[in-house]
C-alpha positions in Angstrom: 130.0 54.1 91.1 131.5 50.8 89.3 129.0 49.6 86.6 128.8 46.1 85.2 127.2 45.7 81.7 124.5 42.6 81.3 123.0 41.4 78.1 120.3 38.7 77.7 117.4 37.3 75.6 114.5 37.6 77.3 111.1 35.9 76.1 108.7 37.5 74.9 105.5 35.6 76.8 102.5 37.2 75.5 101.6 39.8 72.9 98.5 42.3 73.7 96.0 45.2 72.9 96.2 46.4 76.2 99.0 45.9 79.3 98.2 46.8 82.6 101.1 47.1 85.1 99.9 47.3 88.6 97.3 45.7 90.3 95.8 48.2 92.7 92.4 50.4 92.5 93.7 52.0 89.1 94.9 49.2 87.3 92.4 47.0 88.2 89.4 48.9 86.9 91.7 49.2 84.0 92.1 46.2 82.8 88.5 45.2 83.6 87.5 47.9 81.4 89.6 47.3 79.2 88.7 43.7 78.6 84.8 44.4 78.9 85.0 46.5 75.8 86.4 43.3 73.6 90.5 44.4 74.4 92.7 41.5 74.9 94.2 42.4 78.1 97.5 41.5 80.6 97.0 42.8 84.1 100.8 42.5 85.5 101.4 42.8 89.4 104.5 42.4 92.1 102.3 41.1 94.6 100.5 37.4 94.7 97.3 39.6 95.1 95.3 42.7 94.0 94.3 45.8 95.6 97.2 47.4 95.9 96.7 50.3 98.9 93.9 48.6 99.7 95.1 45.5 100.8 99.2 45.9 100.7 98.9 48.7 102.5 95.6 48.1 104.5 94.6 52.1 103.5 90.9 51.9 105.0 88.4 53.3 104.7 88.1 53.5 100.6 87.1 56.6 99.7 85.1 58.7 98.7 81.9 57.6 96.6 79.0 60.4 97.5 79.3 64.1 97.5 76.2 66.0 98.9 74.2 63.4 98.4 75.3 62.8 94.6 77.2 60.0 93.6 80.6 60.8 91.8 82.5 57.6 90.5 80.6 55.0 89.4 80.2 52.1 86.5 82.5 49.8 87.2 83.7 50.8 90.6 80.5 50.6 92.1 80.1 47.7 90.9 82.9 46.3 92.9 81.8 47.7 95.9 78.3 46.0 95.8 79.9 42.8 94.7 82.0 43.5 97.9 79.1 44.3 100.1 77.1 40.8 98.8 80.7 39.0 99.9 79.9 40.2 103.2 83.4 42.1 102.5 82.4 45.6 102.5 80.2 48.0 104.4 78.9 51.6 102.2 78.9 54.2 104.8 75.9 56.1 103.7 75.3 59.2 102.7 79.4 60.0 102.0 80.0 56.6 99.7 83.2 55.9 102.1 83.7 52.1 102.3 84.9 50.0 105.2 86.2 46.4 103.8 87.8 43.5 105.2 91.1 43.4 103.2 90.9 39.7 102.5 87.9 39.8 100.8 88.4 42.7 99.1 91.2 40.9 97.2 89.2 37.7 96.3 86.4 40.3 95.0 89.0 42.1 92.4 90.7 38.2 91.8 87.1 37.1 90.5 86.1 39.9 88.9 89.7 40.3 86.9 89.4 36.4 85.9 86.3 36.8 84.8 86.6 39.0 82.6 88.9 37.3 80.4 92.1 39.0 81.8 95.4 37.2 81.9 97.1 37.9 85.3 101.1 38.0 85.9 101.4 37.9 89.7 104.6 38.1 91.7 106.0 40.0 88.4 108.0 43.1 89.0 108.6 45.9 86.7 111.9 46.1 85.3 112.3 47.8 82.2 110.5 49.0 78.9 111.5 49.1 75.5 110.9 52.2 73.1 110.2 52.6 69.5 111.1 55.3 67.2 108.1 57.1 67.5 108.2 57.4 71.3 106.0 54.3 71.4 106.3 51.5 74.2 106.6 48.5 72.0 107.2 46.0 75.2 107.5 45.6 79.2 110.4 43.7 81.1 109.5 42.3 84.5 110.9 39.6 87.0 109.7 36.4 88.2 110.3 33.2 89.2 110.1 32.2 85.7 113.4 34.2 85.3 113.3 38.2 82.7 110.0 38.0 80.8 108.1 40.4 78.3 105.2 41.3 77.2 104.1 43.0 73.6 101.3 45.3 73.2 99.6 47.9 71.1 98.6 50.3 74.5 100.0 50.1 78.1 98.5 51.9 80.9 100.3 52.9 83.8 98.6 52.3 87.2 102.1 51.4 89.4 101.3 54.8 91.5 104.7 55.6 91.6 104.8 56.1 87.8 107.5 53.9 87.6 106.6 52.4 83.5 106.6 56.1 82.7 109.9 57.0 84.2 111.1 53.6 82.4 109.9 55.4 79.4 110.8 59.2 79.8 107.8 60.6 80.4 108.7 64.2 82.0 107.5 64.5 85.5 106.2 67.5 88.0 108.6 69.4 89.6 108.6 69.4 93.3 109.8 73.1 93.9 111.1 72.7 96.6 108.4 70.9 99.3 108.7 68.0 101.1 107.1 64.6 100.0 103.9 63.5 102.1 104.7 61.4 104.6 104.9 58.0 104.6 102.4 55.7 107.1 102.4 52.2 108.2 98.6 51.1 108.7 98.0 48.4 111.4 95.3 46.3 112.6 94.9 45.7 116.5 92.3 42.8 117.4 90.8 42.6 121.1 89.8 45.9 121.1 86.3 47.0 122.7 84.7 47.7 119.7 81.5 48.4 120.9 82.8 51.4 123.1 80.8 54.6 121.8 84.3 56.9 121.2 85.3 54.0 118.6 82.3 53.0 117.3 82.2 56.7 116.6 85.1 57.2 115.3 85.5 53.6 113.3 82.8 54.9 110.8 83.6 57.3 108.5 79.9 58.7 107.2 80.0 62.4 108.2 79.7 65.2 105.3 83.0 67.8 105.6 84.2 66.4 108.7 87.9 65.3 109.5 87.0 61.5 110.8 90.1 61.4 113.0 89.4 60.7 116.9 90.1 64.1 118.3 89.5 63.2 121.8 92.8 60.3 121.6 94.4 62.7 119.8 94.2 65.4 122.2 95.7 63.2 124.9 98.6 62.0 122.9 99.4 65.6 121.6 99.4 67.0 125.2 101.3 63.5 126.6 103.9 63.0 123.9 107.1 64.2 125.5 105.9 61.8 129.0 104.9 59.2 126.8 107.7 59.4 124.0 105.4 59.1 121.3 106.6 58.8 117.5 105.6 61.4 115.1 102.0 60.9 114.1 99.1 61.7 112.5 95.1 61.3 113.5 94.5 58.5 114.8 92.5 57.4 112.2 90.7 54.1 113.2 88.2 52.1 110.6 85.6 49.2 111.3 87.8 45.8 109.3 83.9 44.4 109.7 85.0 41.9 112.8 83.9 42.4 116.4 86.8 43.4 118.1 89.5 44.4 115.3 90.1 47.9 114.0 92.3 49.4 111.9 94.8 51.8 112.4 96.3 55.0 110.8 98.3 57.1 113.1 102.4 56.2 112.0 103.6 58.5 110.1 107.9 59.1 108.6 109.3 61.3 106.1 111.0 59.4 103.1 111.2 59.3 99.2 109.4 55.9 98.1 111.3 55.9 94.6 114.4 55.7 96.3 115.2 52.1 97.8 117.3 53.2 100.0 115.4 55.7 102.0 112.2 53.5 101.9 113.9 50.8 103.1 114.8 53.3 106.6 111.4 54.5 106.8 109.7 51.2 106.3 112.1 49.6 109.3 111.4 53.0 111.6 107.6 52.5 110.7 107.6 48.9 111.7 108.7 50.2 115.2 106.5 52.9 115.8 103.9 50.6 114.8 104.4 48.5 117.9 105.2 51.5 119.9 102.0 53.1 118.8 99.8 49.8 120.1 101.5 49.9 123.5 100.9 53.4 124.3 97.1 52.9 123.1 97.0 49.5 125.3 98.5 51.3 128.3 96.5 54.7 128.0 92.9 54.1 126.5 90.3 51.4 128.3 89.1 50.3 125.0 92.6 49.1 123.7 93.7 47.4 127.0 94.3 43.7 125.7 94.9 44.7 122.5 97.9 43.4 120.2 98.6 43.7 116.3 97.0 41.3 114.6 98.7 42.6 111.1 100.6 45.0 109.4 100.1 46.9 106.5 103.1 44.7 103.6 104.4 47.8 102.4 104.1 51.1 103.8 101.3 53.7 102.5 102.1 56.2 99.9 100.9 59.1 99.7 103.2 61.0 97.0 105.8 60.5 95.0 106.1 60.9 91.0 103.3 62.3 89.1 103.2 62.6 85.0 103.4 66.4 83.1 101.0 65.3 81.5 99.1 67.0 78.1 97.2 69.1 80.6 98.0 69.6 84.5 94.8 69.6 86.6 95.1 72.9 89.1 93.7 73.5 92.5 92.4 76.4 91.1 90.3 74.1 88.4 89.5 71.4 90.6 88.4 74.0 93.3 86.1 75.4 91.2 84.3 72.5 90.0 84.9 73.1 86.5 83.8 70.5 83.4 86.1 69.8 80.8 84.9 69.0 77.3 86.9 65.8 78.2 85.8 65.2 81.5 86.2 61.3 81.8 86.1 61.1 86.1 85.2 62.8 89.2 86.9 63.8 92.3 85.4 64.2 95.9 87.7 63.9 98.6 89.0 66.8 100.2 92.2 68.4 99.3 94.7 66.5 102.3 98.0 67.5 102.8 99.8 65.5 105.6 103.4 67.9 107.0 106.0 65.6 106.4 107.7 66.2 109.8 105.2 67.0 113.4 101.6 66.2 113.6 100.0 68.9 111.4 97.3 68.1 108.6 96.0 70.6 105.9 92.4 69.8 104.7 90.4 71.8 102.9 86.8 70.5 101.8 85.6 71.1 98.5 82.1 72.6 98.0 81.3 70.3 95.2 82.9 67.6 93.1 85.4 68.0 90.7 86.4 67.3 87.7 88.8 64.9 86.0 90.1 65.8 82.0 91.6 62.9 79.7 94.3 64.9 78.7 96.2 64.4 82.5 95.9 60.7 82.0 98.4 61.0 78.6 101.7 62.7 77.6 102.8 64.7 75.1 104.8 62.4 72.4 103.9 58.8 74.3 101.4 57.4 71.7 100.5 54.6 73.3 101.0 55.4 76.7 98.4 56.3 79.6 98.5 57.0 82.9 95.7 56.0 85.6 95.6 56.5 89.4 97.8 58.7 91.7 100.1 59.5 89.1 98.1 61.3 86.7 99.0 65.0 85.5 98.0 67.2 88.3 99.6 70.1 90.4 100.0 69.3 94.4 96.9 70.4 95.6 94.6 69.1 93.2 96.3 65.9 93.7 95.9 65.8 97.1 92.3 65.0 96.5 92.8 62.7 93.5 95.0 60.2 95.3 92.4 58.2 97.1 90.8 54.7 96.1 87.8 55.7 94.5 89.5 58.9 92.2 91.8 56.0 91.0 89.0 53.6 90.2 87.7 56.2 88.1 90.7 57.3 85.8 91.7 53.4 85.9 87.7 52.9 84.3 88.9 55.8 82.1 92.3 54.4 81.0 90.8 51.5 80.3 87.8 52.0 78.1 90.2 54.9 76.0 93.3 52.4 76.0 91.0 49.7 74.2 89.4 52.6 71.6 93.1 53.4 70.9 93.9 49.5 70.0 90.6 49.0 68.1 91.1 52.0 65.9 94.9 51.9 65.9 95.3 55.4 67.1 97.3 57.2 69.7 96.1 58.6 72.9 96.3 62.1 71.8 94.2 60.9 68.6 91.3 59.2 70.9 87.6 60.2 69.6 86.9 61.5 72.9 83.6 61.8 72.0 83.0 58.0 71.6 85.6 57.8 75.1 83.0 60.0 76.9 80.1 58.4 75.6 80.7 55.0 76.3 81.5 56.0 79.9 78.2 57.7 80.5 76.8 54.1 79.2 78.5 52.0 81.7 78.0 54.1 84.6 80.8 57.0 85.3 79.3 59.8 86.5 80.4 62.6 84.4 
């Protein structure tokens, strides 16, 4: 492949205790953390809005809150989600702590609550590059804007892109994949002039039942035993959600093998997706009473992920630990969702439920020789299985609380991740509200 060499000065636009990059349920709570325990803090995301999953990617419901009647993430995260509710934004399905949200709100919620505290916010800003120090340290970020190559300085970053992609930058070793198959990628959609009220999706649009798989099993019965008539795409569920508006729902039934870190193939899967999304709203129009003068009323801007890159971290969570239920001395979050594996080709699903929360340790959010690195959200140091479970909103929102408060320990007391007084880290979570 021909190479071209570039070379540049690039500005160096703000210097920091704590950078942020990514803007989703992780980073979010991360900076907001962060910055509520005193850190000057730079949230930096590639979108003109927050929420990441949530609202790129329209992945609804967010979940998962209660377990067995306990809740498992709080502090700051449930503090969003009332803040949500009051906005008229959110809906807590009780007792399971799954949320249904209308995505717009749910992005002026975060924008408030990140400009509030103090945080200063680089929108439309992609990650480009990182520069090292000697000591394995992160000593600056390079993104891309409309302002031209930019940089930021700080004494801690956290990583909260999903995709690991500041970590990579910086070497950070990553899990093997043996051998299997990514997840599969899924374009969520929302249809509007739907029948709402209809008792199979009023059902199935509320996600509140304890060890239950909340897809609608009588839709996708028919489509299973009418795919070859009806030439349906490869699928999964149907999973439909409430958006909080008469008449809309949302949907997550497309489904496409492909490798989100590589542009090329996620550019094919994203086009293929945007296709079967139309395809999937005509067969539903022409085959189900309650979706008869239906049409998409949006589409998710970026295809879901569910897996790519995830950190080898100081310690790798297994299924075996998170199975089990068992407490780390540095347990800093919680885990309730159950372990979900989607096949990457067919219609198949592999869910097991756990029989009670588990738990998260501080040491998968770091790296062995990355002072000043840490890692929050789907990323984080864990084997497949247990990671199944820890990809979903609300397990994000907890490590990102996590990252946060431990990132702006490490800046106050000028130590590295691995040096953290966990201790104090664990402490001060128990005071604002994580349930550990």
């Amino acid at each position: 492949m021909k190479k071209i060499s570039i070379t540049k000065q690039v500005a160096v636009v703000g210097s920091y205790d704590v950078v942020v990059v990514g803007g989703g349920p992780a980073g979010v709570l991360a900076a907001i953390a962060a910055a509520r325990e005193g850190a000057k803090v730079a949230l930096v995301e590639r979108f003109g809005f927050l929420g990441g999953m949530a609202t790129a990617g329209l992945v609804m419901p967010l979940s998962v809150f209660t377990y067995k009647n306990q809740r498992v993430i709080g502090g700051i995260p449930y503090e969003f989600l009332e803040r949500l509710e009051a906005m008229g934004g959110g809906y807590i399905e009780r007792p399971l702590g799954n949320v249904a949200f209308d995505p717009e709100l749910y992005k002026l919620c975060m924008q408030r609550m990140v400009l509030e505290a103090g945080i200063d916010l680089y929108m439309n800003s992609y990650l480009s590059g990182c520069t090292m120090g000697e000591n394995g340290e992160v000593t600056s970020i390079i993104f891309e804007n409309k302002n031209g190559t930019e940089a930021l300085e700080s004494k801690m970053f956290i990583d909260c892109t999903g995709d690991a992609d500041l970590a990579a930058m910086a070497g950070v070793p990553m899990q093997e994949q043996n051998g299997e198959p990514l997840q599969p990628l899924s374009t969520y959609f929302v249809l509007a002039d739907v029948d709402t009220s209809s008792p199979l999706l009023f059902e199935a649009m509320h996600h509140n039942k304890q060890g239950e798989n909340c897809h609608c099993l009588p839709i996708r019965e028919y489509l299973l035993e009418h795919a070859e008539e009806l030439r349906i795409p490869e699928f999964g569920g149907p999973w439909f959600c409430t958006t909080l508006h008469e008449g809309c729902v949302g949907v997550n039934m497309t489904r496409t093998e492909g490798d989100a870190c590589d542009n090329r193939d996620y550019t094919a899967a994203e086009c293929r997706l945007r296709e079967d999304v139309y395809r999937m709203a005509e067969i539903l129009r022409n085959n189900f009473k309650e979706f008869e003068n239906c049409y998409v009323a949006a589409v998710a801007t970026q295809a879901g992920i569910r897996e790519t890159r995830r950190i080898k971290g100081v310690h790798t969570m297994t299924a075996d630990e998170y199975i089990s239920g068992y407490q780390y001395e540095d347990s800093i979050s919680r885990g309730a969702h159950p372990i979900d594996i989607h096949a990457t080709k067919g219609n198949k699903q592999s869910i097991y439920f756990l029989e009670q929360a588990a738990y998260v340790p501080y040491r998968a959010l770091i790296a062995e020789a990355f002072p000043n690195l840490l890692v929050a959200g789907r990323a984080i140091s864990a084997d497949r299985k247990a990671f199944a479970s820890m990809r979903v909103q609300a397990s994000c929102m907890g490590t990102g609380q996590a990252a946060g408060v431990a990132a702006a320990i490490c800046a106050e007391c000028g130590c590295g991740v691995k040096e953290v007084d966990v201790e104090r880290l664990v402490k001060k979570l128990r005071e604002i509200g994580a349930q550990i």
